[in-house]
C-alpha positions, 0 to 999 in steps of 0.5 A: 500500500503506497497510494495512502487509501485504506487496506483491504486487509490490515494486520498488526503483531498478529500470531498463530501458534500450534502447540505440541509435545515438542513444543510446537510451531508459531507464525508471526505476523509484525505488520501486513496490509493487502490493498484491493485489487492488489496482487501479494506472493507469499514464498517460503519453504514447506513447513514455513508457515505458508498455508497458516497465513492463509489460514488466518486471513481466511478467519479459518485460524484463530489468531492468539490474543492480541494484536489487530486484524481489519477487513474493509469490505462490503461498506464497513470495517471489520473487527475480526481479532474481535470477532475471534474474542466473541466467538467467531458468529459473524466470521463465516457470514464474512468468509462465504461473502468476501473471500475465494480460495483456490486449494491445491488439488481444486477442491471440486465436488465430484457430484456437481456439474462445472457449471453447479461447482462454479455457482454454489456460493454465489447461490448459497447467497442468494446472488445471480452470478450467471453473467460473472460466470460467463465472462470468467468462463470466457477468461478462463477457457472453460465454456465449452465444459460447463456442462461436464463433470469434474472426473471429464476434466483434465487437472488443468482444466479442474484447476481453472474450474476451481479458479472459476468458484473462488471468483464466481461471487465477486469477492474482496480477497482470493487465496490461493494455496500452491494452486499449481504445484500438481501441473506440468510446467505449461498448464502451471503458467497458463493457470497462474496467467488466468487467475491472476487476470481473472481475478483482476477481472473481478477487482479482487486483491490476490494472495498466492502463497507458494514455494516457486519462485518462477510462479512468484515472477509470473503472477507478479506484485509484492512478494513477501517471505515466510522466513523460519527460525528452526531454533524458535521453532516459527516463521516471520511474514516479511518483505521479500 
């Protein structure tokens, strides 16, 4: 964030930790902020941290006490650090209306049609997204398979299908979890290359988390690190 506007997503001293026998792991959050429309990877080893990022900006994982955490979407800032404290009531209402996530294997429901997959949420809220679709149909290369299951699609073509449903509903902030890692090294960069466009499509921010540097370059915009401390047993979110 440079231009002085307020973040989409502001967090502050924010903590995540899992705690064992051994005596467990923590993600340390100093200070993020996410603009809208912004595109953020997130590089780091497996193990760092990376997808518990992801976790805590999805209202999935609860922070440790402490610390801020805002979401500005739909009109109203939104207190999630607070939320959490209350007992998380208004969290998932906020995820299914402001947040897409593209897993790493897509995540599809196998009994669903492309076309009812790419919908489902947009319907859960009571939205008509058949114009949305559409065009991201159109984006995404996967008009012609609307009408097929995901077990007729090649991994690729799930993977964009998958792209499809994290965007359908127009949200604030997509995540994206190693959302090529199962590809081959063409259909990876035409993937990486349709959800960065589709999602600035739809004007959404964009965080790939990801261990690929050469995914990093392609998707573009600011690149932060999860860098771990095997000695404290945790990973700090940093620039670059």
């Amino acid at each position: 964030m440079t231009d002085g506007s307020a973040p989409l997503v502001s967090l502050e001293t924010i903590e995540r930790r899992y705690r064992s026998g051994d005596g467990g792991f923590a993600l340390r959050v100093p200070r993020l902020s996410i603009g809208a429309g912004e595109r953020v990877v997130v590089l780091g080893p497996s193990g760092s941290g990376k997808s518990t990022l992801l976790d805590l900006l999805a209202f999935l994982a609860a922070p440790e006490p402490g610390g801020r955490f805002v979401l500005r979407a739909g009109g109203a800032a939104h207190d999630i650090a607070a939320a959490w404290r209350r007992g998380r009531g208004v969290l998932p209402r906020l995820r299914a209306r402001h947040i897409g996530y593209v897993l790493q294997t897509g995540g599809l429901l196998p009994y669903l049609t492309v076309r009812e997959n790419a919908l489902l949420a947009p319907r859960l809220l009571g939205m008509d997204a058949s114009a949305t679709l559409a065009a991201l149909a159109n984006t995404l290369g996967i008009a012609p398979l609307l009408a097929r299951f995901p077990a007729q699609l090649s991994v690729g073509q799930r993977q964009r299908v998958a792209v499809a449903r994290a965007l359908a509903h127009r949200p604030a902030l997509v995540l994206a979890d190693e959302p090529t890692a199962a590809l081959d090294a063409a259909t990876a960069a035409a993937v990486a290359d349709t959800l960065a466009d589709a999602s600035e499509a739809v004007g959404a921010a964009l965080v790939v988390v990801t261990h690929d540097a050469g995914l990093a370059a392609r998707i573009g915009g600011r690149v932060l690190s999860c860098r771990p401390d095997p000695r404290a047993a945790c990973a700090t979110l940093e620039e670059g």
